[in-house]
C-alpha positions in Angstrom: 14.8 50.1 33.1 16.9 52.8 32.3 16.3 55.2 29.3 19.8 54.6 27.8 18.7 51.2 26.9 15.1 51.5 26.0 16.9 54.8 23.5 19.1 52.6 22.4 17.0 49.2 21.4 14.4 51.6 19.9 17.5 52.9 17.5 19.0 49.4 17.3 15.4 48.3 15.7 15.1 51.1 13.8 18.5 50.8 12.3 18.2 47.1 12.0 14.5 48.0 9.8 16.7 50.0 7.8 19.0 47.6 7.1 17.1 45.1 5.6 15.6 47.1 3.5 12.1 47.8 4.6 11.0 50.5 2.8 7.4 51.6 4.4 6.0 55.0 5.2 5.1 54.7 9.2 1.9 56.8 8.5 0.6 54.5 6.5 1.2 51.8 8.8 -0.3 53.9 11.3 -3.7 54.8 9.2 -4.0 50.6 8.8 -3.6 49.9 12.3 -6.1 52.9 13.7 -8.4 51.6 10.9 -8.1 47.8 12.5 -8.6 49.6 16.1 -11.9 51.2 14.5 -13.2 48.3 13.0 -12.9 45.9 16.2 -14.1 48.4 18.2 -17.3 48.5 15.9 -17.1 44.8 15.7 -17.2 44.8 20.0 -20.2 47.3 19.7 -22.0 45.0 17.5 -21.2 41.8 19.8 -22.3 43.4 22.8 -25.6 44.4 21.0 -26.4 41.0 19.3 -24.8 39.5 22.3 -26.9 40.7 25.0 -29.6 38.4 24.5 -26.9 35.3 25.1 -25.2 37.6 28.1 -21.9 38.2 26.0 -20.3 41.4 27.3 -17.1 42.2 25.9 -16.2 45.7 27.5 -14.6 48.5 24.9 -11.3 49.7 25.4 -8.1 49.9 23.6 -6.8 46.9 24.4 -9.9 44.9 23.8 -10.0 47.0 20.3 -7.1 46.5 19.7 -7.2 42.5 19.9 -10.6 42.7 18.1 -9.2 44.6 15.4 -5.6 42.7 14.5 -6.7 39.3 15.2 -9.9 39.3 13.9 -12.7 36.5 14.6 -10.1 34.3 16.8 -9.1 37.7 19.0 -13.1 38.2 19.8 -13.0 34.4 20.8 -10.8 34.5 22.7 -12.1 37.2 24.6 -15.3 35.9 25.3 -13.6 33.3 26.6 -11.5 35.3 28.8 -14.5 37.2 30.0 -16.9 33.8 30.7 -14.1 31.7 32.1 -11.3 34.1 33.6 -13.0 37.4 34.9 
């Protein structure tokens, strides 16, 4: 994709964010969301220990973190179920 575009969707969405008036400090978004990333990672840890007995093994990474943290209980469902059925 060329970097003209990506430039100019991230400005488009930026300005459009501006537009509608959201007023929200992005390091405070950013502190919530590397909480969330902390927390499902902890949450993984805590699977895969409890888990073990069962043979659940959810592997740690950002992604998996990631989904852990922002969905919550459903996001950790789901992948067990990806990791039992899929991989």
């Amino acid at each position: 994709m060329e970097p003209v575009i990506v430039i100019g969707s991230i400005l488009l969405a930026v300005l459009l964010l501006f537009m509608s008036g959201v007023q929200a400090n992005p390091f405070k978004w950013l502190g919530l969301i590397g909480v969330k990333f902390i927390a499902g990672a902890l949450f993984l840890f805590c699977l895969n220990l409890f888990g073990e007995s069962l043979g659940l093994h959810v592997s740690i990474n950002p992604v998996t973190s990631g989904i852990s943290g922002l969905l919550g209980i459903p996001g950790v469902a789901a992948l067990i179920v990806i990791e039992k059925f899929i991989i």
